[in-house]
C-alpha positions, 0 to 999 in steps of 0.5 A: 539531505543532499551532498553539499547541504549544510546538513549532510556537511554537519553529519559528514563532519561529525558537528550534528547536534540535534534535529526535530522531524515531524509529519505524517507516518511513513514518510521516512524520518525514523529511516532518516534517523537511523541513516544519521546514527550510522553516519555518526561516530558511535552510530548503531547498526540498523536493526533491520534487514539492509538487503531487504530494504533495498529492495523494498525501496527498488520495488516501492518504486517500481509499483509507483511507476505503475501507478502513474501509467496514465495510458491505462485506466484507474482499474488497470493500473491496479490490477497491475499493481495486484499482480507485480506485488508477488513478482516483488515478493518473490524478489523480497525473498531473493529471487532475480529482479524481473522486468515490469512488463504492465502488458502481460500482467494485465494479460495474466490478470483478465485470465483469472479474473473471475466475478468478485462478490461486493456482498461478501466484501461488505459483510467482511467489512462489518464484521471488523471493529467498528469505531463510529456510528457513522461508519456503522452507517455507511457500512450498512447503508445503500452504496452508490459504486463510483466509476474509478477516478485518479482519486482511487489512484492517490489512495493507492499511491498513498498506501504503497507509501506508507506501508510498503517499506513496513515489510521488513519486518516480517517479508510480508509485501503481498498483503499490504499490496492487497490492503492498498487494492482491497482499500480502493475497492472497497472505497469505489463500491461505496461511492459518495464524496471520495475524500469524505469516505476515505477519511473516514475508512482511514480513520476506522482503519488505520487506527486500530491495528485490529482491523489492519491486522484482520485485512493482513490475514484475510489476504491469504485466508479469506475467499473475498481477497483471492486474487481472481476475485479482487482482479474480478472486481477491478476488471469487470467495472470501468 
């Protein structure tokens, strides 16, 4: 929706009539939407936080950015992403924005980090709805880590575009970064074909919003999320 376009025209212009949009979740049409009431005559206020969303979409950004930083490894380029998710959470809840400094945060993350326990990662899995029997068995069955590929990094690119902007709902920005980081752990630990497992983790996940839910939770009160040992299980593999 450009100026100029024969759209943006019809809704500057009040002749909008209607519009069907369609595509996968998170890809902005209930935002463009809401965009275009407010632009209409008798348009309703957006029922979210304005503010919040700016910066959300400053930082969405930003955490792009990091992900396309194709002078680190895949590893790399997550444990930033771990670590700039409390730098944009600090400015979701009104700090002063900060430079992105990649350098440092992977300087404050080899620090932390700490040996991660791929057991309990499992365990913590198994222990969410299980949806298939075939997820059951890939679950219990023998893994086969991978080494980190740019695959990894689209299925992060992927979360961050889904999920990020949903913090302004309830300000929680450091618990979908950990879901987008603890997903891609998870998926390398795994192995097998990446696209194969992750739709399937993407099935037996993302559909059921118990399983979304426990992850959100377990960033801030399950050992297995803390930053040293996610940051561990990122570091401490190539």
């Amino acid at each position: 929706m450009y100026p100029g376009s024969l759209f943006y025209n019809s809704i500057k212009n009040r002749t909008f009539e209607s519009a069907i949009f369609f595509g996968p979740s998170g890809t902005g049409k209930t935002t463009l939407a809401r965009i275009i009431a407010r632009e209409m005559d008798g348009g309703e206020p957006p029922e979210y936080d304005t503010e919040a969303m700016q910066v959300l979409l400053r930082t969405r950004e930003e955490a792009r950015k990091l992900l396309k930083r194709e002078d680190l490894p895949p590893s790399r380029r997550l444990a930033c992403l771990l670590l700039y998710g409390y730098q944009a959470q600090a400015e979701l809840d009104g700090d002063a924005s900060e430079e992105v400094d990649a350098a440092r945060m992977l300087e404050q993350g080899k620090e932390l980090a700490e040996k991660g326990d791929e057991a309990l990662l499992r365990q913590f899995f198994r222990e969410l709805e299980i949806l298939t029997e075939q997820w059951k068995c890939r679950l219990e069955g023998a893994w086969e880590p991978a080494a980190w590929q740019e695959i990894h990094i689209r299925i992060a690119r992927y979360f961050v575009d889904r999920y990020w902007l949903q913090a302004v709902c309830d300000y929680d920005l450091v618990g979908r970064v950990k879901l987008a980081v603890v997903s891609c752990i998870l998926l390398r630990l795994m192995g097998g074909d990446p696209v194969q497992t992750a739709q399937l983790y993407s099935k037996e996940i993302e559909n059921s919003w118990e399983n979304v839910d426990a992850i959100l939770e377990g960033a801030y009160c399950d050992p297995i999320f803390t930053d040293d040992k996610l940051l561990g299980l990122l570091l401490f593999h190539k």
